[in-house]
C-alpha positions in Angstrom: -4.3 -3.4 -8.5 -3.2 0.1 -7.8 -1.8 2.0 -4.7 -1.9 5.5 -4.2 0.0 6.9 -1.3 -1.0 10.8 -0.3 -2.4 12.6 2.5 -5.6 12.1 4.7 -7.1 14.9 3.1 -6.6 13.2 -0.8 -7.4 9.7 0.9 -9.7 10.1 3.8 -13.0 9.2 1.2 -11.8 5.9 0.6 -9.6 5.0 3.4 -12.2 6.0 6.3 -15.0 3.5 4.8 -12.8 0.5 4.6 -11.5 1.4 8.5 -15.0 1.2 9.7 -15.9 -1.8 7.7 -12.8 -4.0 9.0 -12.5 -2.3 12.6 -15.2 -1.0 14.0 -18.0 -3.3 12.0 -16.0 -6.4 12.1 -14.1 -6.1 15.0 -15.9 -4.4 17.1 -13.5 -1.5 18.2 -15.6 1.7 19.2 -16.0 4.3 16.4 -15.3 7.0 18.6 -11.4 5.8 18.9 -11.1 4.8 15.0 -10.5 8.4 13.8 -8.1 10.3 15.7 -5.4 13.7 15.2 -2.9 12.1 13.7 -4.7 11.0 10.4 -4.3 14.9 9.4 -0.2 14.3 10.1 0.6 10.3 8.7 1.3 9.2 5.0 -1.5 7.1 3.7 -1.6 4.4 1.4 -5.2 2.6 -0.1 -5.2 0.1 -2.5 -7.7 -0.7 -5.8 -9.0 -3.2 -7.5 -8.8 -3.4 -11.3 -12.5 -1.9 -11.0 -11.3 1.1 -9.3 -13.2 -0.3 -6.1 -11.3 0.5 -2.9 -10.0 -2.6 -0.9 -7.0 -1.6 1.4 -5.4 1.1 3.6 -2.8 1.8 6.0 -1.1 5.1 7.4 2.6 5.8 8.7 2.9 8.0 11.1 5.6 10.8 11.6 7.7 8.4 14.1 7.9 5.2 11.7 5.1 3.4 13.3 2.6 1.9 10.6 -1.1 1.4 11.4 -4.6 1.3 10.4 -4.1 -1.6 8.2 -7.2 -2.6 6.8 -8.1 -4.7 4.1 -11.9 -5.4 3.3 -13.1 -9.7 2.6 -12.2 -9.3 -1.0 -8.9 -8.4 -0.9 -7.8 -10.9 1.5 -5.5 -13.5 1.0 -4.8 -11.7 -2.2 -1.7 -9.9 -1.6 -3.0 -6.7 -1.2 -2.5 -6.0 2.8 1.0 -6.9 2.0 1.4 -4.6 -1.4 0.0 -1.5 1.2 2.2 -2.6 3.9 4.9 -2.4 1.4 4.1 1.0 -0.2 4.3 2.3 3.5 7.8 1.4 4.0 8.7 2.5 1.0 7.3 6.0 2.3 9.4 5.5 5.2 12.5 4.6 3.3 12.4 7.6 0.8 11.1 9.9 4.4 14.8 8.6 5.7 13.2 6.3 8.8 16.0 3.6 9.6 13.2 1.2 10.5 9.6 0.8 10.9 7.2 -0.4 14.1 3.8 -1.7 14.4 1.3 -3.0 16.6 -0.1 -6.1 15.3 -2.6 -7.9 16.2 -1.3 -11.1 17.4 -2.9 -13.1 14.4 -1.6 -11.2 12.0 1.8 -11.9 13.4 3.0 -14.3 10.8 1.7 -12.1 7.9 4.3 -9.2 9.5 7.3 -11.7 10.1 7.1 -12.3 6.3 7.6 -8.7 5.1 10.4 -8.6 7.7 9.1 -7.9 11.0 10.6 -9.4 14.3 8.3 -9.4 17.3 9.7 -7.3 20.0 8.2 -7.8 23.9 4.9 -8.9 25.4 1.1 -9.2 24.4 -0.7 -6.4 25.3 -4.4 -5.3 24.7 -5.3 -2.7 22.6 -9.2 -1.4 21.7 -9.4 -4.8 23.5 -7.6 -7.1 20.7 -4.2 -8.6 21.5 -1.5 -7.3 19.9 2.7 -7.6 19.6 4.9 -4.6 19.1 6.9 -5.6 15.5 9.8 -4.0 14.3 11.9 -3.8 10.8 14.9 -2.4 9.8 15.1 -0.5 6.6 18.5 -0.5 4.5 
């Protein structure tokens, strides 16, 4: 597996599809609100498989908040969600953030705690999925 972390505009052709594929096919979240402004502005990451095929993304925005994590079937339970996620904080490390946030979605709680996330707050809905704000200090 390889991760290449860049900008929207180096990334967009592989990270878009895998989006689509996980939010707005799978889960059903409305295309129009999958893309939005601040794709042009976040630090991207998309993972590869050996084959070259693209299987993950993820973006960091400009206020440490990670998002857009995406991994397609065959990369699941694989590691990869969690070698993105990790690529992303490094991003945020070497940007100087002193911690990253995210919105989870509330299954995917347990998969944050273990990369060092502590829930923080109340359920909430978002694109109509529950989700937990998570937080991590960085050293």
């Amino acid at each position: 597996m390889k991760i290449i972390v860049g900008s929207w505009e180096a990334l967009r052709a592989h990270a878009q599809p895998i989006r689509f594929e996980v939010f707005v096919d799978e889960q059903k979240v409305p295309a129009e609100i999958e893309l939005d402004e601040m794709d042009a502005v976040c630090v991207h990451a998309v993972a590869y498989a050996d084959d070259g095929a693209p299987l993950a993304t993820g973006r960091l925005l400009p206020d440490g908040h990670v998002g857009r994590m995406a991994v397609l079937k065959p990369g699941r339970g694989k590691g990869v969600g969690g070698a993105v996620l990790q690529a992303l904080i490094g991003a945020a490390r070497e940007r100087g953030d002193s911690e990253v946030i995210l919105n989870a979605q509330t299954h995917a709680e347990k998969f944050y705690a273990a990369h060092g996330f502590a829930r923080e707050g109340e359920e909430f809905m978002e694109a109509g999925i529950p989700h937990i704000t998570m937080r991590a200090a960085l050293a």
